[in-house]
GUVO-168176 format. One record per residue (C-alpha): x, y, z; residue in three letters; chain. Coordinates in steps of 0.2 Angstrom, whole numbers, plus 2048, in hexadecimal, padded with zeros to 3 digits. Example, Ala and Ser with C-alpha at 12.3 -4.5 7.8 and 13.67 -1.06 7.14 Angstrom:
px; py; pz; aa; ch
83E; 7EA; 827; ALA; A
844; 7FB; 824; SER; A
# end
This chain:
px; py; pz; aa; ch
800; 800; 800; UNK; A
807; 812; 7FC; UNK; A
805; 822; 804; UNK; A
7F4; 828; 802; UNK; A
7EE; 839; 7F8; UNK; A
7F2; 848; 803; UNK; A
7EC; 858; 800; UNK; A
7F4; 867; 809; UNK; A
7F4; 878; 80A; UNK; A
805; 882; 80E; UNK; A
80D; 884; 81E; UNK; A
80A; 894; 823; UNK; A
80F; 8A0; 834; UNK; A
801; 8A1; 83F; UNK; A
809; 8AB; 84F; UNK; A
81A; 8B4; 84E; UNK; A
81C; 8BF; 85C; UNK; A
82D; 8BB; 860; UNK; A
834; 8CC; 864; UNK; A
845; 8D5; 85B; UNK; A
84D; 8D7; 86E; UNK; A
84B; 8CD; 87C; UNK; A
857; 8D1; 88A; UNK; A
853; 8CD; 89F; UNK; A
847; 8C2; 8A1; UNK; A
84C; 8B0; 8A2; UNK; A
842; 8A3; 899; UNK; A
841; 892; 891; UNK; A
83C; 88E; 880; UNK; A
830; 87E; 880; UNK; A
827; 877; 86F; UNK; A
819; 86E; 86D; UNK; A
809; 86B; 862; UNK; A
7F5; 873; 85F; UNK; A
7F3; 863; 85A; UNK; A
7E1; 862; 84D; UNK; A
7DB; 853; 847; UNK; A
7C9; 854; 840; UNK; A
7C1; 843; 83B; UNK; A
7B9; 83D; 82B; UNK; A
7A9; 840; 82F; UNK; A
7A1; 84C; 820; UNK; A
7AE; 848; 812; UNK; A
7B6; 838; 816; UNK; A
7C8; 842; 818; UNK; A
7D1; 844; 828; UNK; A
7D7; 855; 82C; UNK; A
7E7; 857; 834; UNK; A
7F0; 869; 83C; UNK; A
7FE; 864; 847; UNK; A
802; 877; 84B; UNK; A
813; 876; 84F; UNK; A
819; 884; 85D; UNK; A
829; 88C; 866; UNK; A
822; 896; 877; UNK; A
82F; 89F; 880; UNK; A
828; 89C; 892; UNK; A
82F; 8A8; 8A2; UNK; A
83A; 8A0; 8AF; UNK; A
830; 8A7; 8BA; UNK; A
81B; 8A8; 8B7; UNK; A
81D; 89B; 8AB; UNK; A
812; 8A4; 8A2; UNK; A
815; 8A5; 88D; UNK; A
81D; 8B3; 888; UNK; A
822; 8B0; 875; UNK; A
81A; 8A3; 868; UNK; A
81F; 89E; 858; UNK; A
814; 892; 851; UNK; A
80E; 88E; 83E; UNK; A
800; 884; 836; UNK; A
7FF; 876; 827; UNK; A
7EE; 86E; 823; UNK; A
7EF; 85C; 81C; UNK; A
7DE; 852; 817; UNK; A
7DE; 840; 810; UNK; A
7D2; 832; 80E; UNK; A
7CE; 829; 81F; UNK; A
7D1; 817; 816; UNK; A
7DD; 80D; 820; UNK; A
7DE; 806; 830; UNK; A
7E1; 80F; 840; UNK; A
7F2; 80C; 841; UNK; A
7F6; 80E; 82F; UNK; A
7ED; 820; 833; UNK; A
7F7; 826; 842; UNK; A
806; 820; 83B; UNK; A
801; 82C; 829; UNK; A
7FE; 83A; 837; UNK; A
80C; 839; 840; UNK; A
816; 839; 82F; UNK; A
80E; 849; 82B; UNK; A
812; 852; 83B; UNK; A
823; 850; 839; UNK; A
821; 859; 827; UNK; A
819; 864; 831; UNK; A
827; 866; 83E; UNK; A
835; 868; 830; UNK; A
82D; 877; 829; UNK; A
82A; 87F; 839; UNK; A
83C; 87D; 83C; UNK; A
83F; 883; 828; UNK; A
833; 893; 82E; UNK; A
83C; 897; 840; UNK; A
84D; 897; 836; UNK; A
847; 8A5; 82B; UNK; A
842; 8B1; 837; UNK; A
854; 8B0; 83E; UNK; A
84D; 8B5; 850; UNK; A
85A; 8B6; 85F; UNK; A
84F; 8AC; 867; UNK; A
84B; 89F; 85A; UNK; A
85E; 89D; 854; UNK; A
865; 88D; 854; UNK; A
856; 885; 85C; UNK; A
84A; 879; 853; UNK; A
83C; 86D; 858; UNK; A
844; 85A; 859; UNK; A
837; 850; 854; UNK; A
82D; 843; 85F; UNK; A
82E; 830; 85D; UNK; A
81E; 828; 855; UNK; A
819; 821; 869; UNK; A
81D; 832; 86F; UNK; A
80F; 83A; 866; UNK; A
804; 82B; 864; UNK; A
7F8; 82E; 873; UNK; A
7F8; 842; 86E; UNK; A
7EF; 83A; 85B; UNK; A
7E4; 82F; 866; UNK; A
7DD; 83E; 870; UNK; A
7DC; 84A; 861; UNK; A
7D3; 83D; 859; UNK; A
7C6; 838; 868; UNK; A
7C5; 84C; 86A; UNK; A
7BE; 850; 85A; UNK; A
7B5; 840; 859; UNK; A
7A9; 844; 86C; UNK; A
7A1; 852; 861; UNK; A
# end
């Protein structure tokens, strides 16, 4: 069996409000995903919008100060078995994490400069699939 049809739109920036200067406050930089997945229900194709993200988080509050974060819709037919299926999703969210790091390298921020989000094993984010899947599917 071969990869099935994907449609996509491009990755785009969603949030940028990574500032010029940022000098005195300590922080920590932590990634992580808005993780969409929208079920065949309508159409027969699953929708997928991993949302990769970089916060910069205070030391301190541990409130977010700073987010990078873009956005890349994929949609295919839901045809395969589940396994088949979260192992297709999880392929596309790391195309989705390497063109977040391609998009974080261009805006040549101080605070995004040699920093890129490693990407997750396929049983690191499998239970993160399972609940966006279960999420989506309650409604």
């Amino acid at each position: 069996m071969g990869l099935p049809n994907v449609t996509r739109n491009k990755t785009v920036v969603i949030k940028n409000n990574l500032p010029e200067i940022f000098l005195g406050t300590p922080f920590n930089r932590k990634f992580g995903y808005d993780l969409t997945i929208v079920p065949a229900i309508i159409d027969g194709n699953i929708m997928l919008d991993p949302k990769p993200k970089m916060m910069i988080i205070s030391v301190e509050s541990g409130e977010e100060l700073f987010c990078f974060q873009t956005s890349a819709i994929f949609k295919f037919k839901d045809e395969f078995p589940k396994e088949e299926t979260y192992k297709l999703i999880y392929n596309l969210i790391m195309v989705a994490v390497d063109e977040f790091n391609e998009e974080l390298k261009e805006t040549k921020n101080s605070l995004a400069v040699n920093r890129e989000f490693k990407k997750d094993t396929f049983e690191e984010l499998y239970n993160d699939i399972e609940k966006a899947f279960m999420l989506n599917n309650a409604n």
